[in-house]
Each structure stands twice: as structure tokens, then as C-alpha cells.
C-alpha positions as CSV (number, residue, x, y, z in Angstrom):
1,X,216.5,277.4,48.8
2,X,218.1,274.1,48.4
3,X,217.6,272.0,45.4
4,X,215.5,269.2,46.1
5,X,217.1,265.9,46.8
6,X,216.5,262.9,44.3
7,X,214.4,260.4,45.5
8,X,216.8,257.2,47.1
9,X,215.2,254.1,46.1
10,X,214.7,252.5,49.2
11,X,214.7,248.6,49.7
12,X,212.0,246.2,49.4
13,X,210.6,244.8,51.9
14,X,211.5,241.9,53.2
15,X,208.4,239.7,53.1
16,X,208.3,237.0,56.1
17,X,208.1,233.7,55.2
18,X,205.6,231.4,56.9
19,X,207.2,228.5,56.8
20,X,210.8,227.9,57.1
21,X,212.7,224.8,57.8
22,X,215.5,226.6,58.6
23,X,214.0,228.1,61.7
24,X,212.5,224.7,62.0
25,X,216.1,223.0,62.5
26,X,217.2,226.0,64.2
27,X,214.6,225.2,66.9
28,X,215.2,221.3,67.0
29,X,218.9,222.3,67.4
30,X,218.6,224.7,70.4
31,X,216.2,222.2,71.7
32,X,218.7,218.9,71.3
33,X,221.4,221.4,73.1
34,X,218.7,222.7,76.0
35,X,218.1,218.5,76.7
36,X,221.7,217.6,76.6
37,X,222.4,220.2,79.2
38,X,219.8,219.1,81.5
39,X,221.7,215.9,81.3
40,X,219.7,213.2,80.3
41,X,222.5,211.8,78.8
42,X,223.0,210.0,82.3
43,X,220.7,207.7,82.0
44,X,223.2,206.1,79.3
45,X,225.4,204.9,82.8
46,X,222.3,203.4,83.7
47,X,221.7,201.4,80.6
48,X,225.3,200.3,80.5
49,X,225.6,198.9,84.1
50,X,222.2,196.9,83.1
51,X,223.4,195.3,80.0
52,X,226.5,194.4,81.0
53,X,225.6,193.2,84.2
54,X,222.8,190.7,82.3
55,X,226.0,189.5,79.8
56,X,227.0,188.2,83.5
57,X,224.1,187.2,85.1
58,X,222.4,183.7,85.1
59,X,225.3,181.6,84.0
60,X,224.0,178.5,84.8
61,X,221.2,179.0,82.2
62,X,221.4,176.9,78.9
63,X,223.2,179.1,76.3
64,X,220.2,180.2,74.1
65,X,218.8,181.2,77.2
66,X,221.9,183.5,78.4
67,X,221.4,184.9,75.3
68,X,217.3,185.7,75.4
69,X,218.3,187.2,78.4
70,X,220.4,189.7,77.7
71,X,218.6,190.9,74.5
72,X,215.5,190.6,77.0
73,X,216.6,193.1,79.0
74,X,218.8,195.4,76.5
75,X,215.6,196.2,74.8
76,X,213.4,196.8,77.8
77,X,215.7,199.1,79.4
78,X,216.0,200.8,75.4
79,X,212.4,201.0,75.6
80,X,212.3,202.2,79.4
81,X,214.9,205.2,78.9
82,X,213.4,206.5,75.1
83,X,210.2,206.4,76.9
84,X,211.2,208.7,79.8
85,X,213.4,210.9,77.2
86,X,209.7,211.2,75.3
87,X,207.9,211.8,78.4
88,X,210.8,214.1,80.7
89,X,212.3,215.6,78.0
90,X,209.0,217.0,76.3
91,X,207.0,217.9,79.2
92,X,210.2,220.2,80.1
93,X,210.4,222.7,77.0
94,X,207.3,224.9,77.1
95,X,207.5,225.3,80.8
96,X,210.9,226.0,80.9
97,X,210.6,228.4,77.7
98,X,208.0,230.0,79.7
99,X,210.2,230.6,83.0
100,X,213.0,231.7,80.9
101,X,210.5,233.9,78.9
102,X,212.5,232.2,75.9
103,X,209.4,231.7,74.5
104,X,208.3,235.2,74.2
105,X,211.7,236.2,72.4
106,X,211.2,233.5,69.7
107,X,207.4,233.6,69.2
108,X,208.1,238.0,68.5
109,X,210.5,237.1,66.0
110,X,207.8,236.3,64.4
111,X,207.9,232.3,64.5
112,X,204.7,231.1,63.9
113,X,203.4,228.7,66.8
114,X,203.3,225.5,64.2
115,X,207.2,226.4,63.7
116,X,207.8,226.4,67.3
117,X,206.1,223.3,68.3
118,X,207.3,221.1,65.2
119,X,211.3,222.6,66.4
120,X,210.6,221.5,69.8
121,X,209.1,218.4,68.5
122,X,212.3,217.2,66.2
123,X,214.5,218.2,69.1
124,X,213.2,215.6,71.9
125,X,213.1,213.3,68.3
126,X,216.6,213.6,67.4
127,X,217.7,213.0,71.1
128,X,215.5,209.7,71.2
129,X,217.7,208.7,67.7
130,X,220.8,209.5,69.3
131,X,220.0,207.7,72.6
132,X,219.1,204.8,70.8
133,X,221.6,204.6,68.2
134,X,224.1,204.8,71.4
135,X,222.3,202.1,73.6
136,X,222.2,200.2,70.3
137,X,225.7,200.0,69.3
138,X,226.7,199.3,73.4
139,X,223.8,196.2,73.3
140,X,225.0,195.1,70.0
141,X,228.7,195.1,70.9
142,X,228.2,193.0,74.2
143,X,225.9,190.9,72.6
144,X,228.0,189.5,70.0
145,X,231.1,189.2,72.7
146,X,228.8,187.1,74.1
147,X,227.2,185.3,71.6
148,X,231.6,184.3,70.5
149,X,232.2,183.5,74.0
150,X,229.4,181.0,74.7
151,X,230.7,179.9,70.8
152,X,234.1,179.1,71.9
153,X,232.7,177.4,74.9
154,X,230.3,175.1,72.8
155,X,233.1,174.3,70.2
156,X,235.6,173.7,73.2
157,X,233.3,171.2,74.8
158,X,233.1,169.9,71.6
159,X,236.5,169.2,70.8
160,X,237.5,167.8,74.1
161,X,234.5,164.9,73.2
162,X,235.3,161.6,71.2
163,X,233.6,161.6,67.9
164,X,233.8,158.8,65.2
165,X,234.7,160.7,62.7
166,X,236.2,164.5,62.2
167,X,233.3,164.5,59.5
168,X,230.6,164.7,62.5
169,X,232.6,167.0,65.3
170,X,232.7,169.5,62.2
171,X,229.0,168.9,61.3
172,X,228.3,169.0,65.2
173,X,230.6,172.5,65.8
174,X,228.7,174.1,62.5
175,X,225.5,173.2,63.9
176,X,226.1,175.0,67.5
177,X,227.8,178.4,65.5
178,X,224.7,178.5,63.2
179,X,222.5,178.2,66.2
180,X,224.0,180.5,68.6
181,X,224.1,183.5,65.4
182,X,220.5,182.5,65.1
183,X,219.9,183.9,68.4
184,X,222.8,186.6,68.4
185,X,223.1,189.3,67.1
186,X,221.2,189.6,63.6
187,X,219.4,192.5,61.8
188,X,216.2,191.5,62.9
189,X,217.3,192.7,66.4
190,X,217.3,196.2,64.3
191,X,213.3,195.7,64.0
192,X,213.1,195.5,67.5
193,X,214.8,198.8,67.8
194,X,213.2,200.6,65.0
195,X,209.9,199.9,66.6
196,X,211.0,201.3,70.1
197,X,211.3,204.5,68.4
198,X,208.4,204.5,67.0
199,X,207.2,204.1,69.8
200,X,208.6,206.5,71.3
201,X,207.9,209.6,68.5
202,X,204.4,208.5,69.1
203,X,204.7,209.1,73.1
204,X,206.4,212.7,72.3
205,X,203.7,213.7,70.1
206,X,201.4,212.9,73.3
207,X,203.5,214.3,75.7
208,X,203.5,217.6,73.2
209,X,200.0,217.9,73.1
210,X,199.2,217.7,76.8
211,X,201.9,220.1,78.2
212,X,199.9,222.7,75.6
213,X,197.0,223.0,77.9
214,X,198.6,221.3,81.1
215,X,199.1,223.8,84.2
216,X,202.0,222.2,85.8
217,X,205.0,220.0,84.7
218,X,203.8,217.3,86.7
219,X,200.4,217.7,85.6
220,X,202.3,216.7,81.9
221,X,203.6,213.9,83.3
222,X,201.4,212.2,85.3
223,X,199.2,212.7,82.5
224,X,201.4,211.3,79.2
225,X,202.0,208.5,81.5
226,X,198.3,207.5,82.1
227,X,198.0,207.9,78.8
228,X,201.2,205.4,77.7
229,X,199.0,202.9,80.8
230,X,195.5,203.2,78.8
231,X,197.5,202.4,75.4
232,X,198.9,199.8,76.5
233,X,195.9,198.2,77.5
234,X,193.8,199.9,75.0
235,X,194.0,196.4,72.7
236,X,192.2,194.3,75.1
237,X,189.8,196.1,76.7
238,X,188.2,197.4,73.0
239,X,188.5,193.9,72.3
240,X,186.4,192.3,75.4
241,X,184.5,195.6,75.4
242,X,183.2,195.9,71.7
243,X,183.7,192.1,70.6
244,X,183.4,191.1,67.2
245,X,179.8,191.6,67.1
246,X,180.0,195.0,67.5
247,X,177.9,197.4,65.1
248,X,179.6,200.5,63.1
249,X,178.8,203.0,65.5
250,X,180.8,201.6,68.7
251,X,183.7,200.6,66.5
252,X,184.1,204.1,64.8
253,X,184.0,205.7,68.6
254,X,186.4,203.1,69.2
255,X,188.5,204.3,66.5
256,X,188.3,207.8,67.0
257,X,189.6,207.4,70.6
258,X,193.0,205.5,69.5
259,X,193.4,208.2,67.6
260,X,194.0,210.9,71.0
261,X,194.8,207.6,72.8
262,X,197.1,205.8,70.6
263,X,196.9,201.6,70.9
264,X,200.5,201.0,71.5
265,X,199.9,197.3,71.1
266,X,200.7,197.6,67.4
267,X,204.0,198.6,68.7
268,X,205.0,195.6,70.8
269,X,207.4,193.0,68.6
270,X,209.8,192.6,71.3
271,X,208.6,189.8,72.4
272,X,209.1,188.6,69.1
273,X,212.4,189.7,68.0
274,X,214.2,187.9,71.2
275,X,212.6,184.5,70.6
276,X,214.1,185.6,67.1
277,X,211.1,185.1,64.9
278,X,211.2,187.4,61.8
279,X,209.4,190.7,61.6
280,X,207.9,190.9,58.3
281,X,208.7,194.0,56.3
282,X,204.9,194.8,55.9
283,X,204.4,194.9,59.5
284,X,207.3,197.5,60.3
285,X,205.8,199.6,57.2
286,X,202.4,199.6,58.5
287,X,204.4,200.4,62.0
288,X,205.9,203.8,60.1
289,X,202.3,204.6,58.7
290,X,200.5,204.5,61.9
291,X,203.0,206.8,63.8
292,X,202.6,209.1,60.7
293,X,199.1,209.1,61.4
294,X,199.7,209.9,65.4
295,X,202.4,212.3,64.7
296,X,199.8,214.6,62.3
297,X,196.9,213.7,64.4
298,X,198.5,215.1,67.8
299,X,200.5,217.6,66.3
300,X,197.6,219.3,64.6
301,X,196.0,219.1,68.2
302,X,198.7,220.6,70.0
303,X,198.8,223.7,67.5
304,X,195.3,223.8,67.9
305,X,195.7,224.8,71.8
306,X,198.7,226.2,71.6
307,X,197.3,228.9,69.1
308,X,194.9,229.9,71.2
309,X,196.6,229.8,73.9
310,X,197.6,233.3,75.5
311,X,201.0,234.1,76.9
């Protein structure tokens, strides 16, 4: 008879933890890499041939309008390509996790659902930065060129003409630099940019939500876009809908429904930022706050669904 073995303390358990921002980066990593090797990065040879083409075009214009231009259609085609990363890029992942049965491996880890869909989430988020930041620094660049070029043409034209005194050509050449940096490149260009991301994280959390119950990748699409159409149109019609003598009830449904359809009006400074009025710091903090709001609002829908949701 064998003596009896002592008793080998075994190991604790290792208890799972139900939220980790570890396996949250971890997601939004492999998701950034998953994107990038689809290639979306091409659309930056897209953006490039645009701006520098409109640096070129309409020559004949008057300067300030040479410059409107091109920050005209820099920041449309910024807004354009982060819209179709939000919208493309998103409506991509759970499908494609699906196909791949990806999915299945990382849900049995266990990763809870929430953990999965916020990963997925920062991923198409961090690829939107990096797209922009890119497209930013190739818009800025040209711009300024271009903003010195038209300078030295101004200050040229300047010199060449008789003036009574060296007194006014130097008041006259000061005068054309500060106006042309005026309507350069400044920081409040940066507004502009900070509120096409916005814009854009908004649109993602959308795009998110609907490809959690949506049968088809076009389905996804088709749909975020519909719904990027009725926000951007959402302003006016509640306004000629509801009016301002509206009771409570109409304007709380109201609200409610820009809350799953989000009013991307409040978005829109564009406009402003090329004729180069000044974006006031409240308004880009109220801008943050109201994507905050979208962000929770659809992501708490989308885990919702997705909970529920058998695979």
C-alpha cells in the first residue's frame, strides 16, 4: 500500500475579466490591419490628383478666389472619402468576420459582444484619423505653396508699379501678404477638419448599428447612406414641419428621432471655414458633446441587437 500523496495546491483560477481595454485595442488593431488590407488606402491617389489638380485649375480667377477654391474642394473630397471609409469600411467587418467565421473564434474566447463591437468600432475610427491626418497634411502643404506663389505674384506686380513713396509700396505689399494668409492656410482650417471627423465617428456609429440586424452588405449600405440623406435634411424639414409653434409633444418625437437619425446639420461649418470666418470654440465643444451623445446612443443600440442576435 502506497503512502498517500500530499495534497498539491493547485492554482487559482483565473477569473475572466469583463471588461478589458486590452482586448479592446487588440480588436481596433486587427481591425485597422483587416481595413488597410482591403486597401482603402487608395482612395488617398484619389484625393491627391483632386487637390492638386484644383491648386491648378481656374487661374484666371481673382487670387482670394483661387484660394476658396482649392480649400473648397480639399475639404469636400476630406469629407467625401471619411464618409465612405465610415460607411465601406464598417459595413465590411461583421460580414466578413462572419464568412471567415473569425467571429466565432473571438466571441468563444470569451469576448463579450460590447468588447467586440466597441474594437471594431475604434478600428474604422482610428483609420478615419489616419486618413484625415494624411489628406490634411497633403491639403495643407499645397495650400500654403499656393497661398506663397499667388504672394510672390501680388508683391511682383507690385514692385514693377510706380509708387510715390517706398513708404506706400511697403504698406501696399503688407496689405496683400496679410490678406492672402487670411485666406490661406490658418488654424481655423483645423475646425473644418475636426468637424469632418466628427462627422464621420457619428456615420460609423450608424453604419455599426445597422449592419447588426442588416441581412446583406448592401443592405448596410444602402441603408447608412439613406440615413447620412435624411440627416442631412433632417434640419429643414423638422423646421417647416414642426415650426416654432409647435407644442412639447411633436418636438420631443422630434428629438427622439435625431437621436437614431442624427441631424448632421450641426456638423456643417465648411462653408464657414473657406470664406474664413472664425469657428467659435463653443461651437466645436458643443460639436464633441453631440457626437458623444450619438456615439453612446447607437452603440448601446447596436449591442442591443447584436446580443441577441444568434450566430
Amino acid at each position: 500500500m502506497t503512502p498517500s500523496s500530499p495534497d498539491i495546491p493547485r492554482p487559482a483560477a483565473r477569473r475572466h475579466i469583463r471588461f478589458s481595454l486590452s482586448r479592446i485595442l487588440t480588436l481596433a488593431g486587427g481591425t485597422f490591419t483587416q481595413l488597410v488590407r482591403m486597401k482603402v488606402f487608395y482612395f488617398m491617389a484619389i484625393f491627391a490628383v483632386a487637390v492638386i489638380a484644383a491648386s491648378f485649375a481656374f487661374a484666371d480667377l481673382q487670387t482670394d478666389g483661387q484660394l476658396k477654391l482649392l480649400k473648397d474642394v480639399s475639404l469636400a473630397s476630406m469629407s467625401l472619402f471619411s464618409m465612405l471609409f465610415a460607411i465601406a469600411g464598417t459595413a465590411l467587418l461583421i460580414p466578413r468576420d462572419i464568412e471567415d467565421r473569425t467571429l466565432y473564434t473571438i466571441l468563444c474566447k470569451p469576448v463579450p459582444r460590447l468588447e467586440y463591437l466597441l474594437g471594431k468600432l475604434l478600428g474604422v475610427v482610428f483609420l478615419i484619423f489616419i486618413s484625415l491626418i494624411l489628406m490634411d497634411v497633403l491639403f495643407s502643404v499645397v495650400l500654403y505653396l499656393k497661398e506663397q506663389a499667388i504672394i510672390s505674384e501680388q508683391v511682383a506686380a507690385l514692385q514693377n508699379r510706380k509708387f510715390a513713396t517706398r513708404e506706400m509700396l511697403e504698406a501696399n505689399i503688407a496689405s496683400v501678404q496679410e490678406s492672402m494668409m487670411g485666406q490661406g492656410l490658418t488654424w481655423n482650417l483645423q475646425n473644418g477638419v475636426l468637424a469632418i471627423f466628427f462627422k464621420a465617428i457619428v456615420l460609423t456609429g450608424v453604419t455599426l448599428l445597422v449592419s447588426t440586424f442588416a441581412s446583406s452588405t448592401i443592405f448596410t449600405i444602402m441603408a447608412s447612406l439613406a440615413i447620412m440623406v435624411i440627416g442631412q435634411a433632417q434640419s429643414l424639414a423638422r423646421d417647416t414641419l414642426l415650426g416654432q409653434d409647435a407644442s412639447i409633444v411633436p418636438r420631443a418625437i422630434g428629438g427622439a428621432v435625431s437621436l437614431l437619425f442624427p441631424d448632421f446639420k450641426g456638423f456643417d461649418i465648411v462653408d464657414a471655414v473657406v470664406t474664413g470666418s472664425a469657428v467659435p470654440a463653443l461651437v466645436m465643444g458643443k460639436m464633441a458633446g453631440l457626437t458623444l451623445v450619438y456615439l453612446v446612443v447607437h452603440l448601446m443600440a447596436a449591442y442591443v441587437i447584436f446580443s441577441d442576435k444568434e450566430l
